[in-house]
C-alpha positions in Angstrom: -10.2 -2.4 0.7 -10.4 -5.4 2.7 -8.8 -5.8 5.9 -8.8 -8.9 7.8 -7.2 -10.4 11.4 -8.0 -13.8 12.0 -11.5 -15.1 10.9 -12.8 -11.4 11.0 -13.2 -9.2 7.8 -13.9 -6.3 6.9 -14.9 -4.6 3.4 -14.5 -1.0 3.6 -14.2 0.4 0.4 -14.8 -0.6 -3.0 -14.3 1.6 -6.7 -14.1 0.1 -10.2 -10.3 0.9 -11.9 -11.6 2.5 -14.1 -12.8 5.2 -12.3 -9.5 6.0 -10.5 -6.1 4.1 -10.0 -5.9 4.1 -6.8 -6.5 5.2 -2.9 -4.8 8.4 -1.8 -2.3 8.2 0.9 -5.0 10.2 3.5 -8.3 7.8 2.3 -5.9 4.4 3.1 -4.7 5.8 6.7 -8.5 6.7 7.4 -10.1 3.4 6.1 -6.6 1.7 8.3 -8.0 3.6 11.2 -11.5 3.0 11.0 -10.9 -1.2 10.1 -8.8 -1.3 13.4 -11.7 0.3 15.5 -13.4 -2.2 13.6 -11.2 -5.0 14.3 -10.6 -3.9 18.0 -14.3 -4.7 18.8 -15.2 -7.6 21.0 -18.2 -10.3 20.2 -20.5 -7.3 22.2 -19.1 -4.2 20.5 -19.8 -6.2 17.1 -23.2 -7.2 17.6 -23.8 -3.8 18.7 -22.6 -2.2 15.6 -24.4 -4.8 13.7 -27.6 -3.7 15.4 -27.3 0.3 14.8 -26.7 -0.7 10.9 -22.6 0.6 11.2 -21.6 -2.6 10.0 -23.4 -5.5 7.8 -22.7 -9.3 7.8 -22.1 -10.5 4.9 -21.9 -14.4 4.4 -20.0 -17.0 2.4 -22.1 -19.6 0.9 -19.1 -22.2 1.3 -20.9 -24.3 -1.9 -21.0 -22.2 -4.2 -18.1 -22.1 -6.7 
């Protein structure tokens, strides 16, 4: 699940189709919760979660194809 506002995004969840069809009702309103905590978080808030290891940059090498 990927949830984005703006230029900020984040990956919460991931599971391979084969392994089940989809999310259940409860799992999408608690990964909605937790990406609009997430999302709420000012440049502070971020780095902060970045330092405790809760969240992980990942980045976009804008070359590759």
């Amino acid at each position: 699940m990927l949830f984005r506002r703006g230029e900020l995004a984040f990956f919460l969840h991931g599971f391979a189709k084969s392994d089940r069809d989809n999310l259940r009702r409860k799992e999408l309103s608690g990964l909605r919760s937790l990406a609009n905590e997430y999302l709420g978080l000012d440049a502070a808030g971020l780095a902060v979660a970045q330092a405790t290891g809760t969240i992980i940059e990942v980045e976009c090498d804008d070359q590759a194809v």
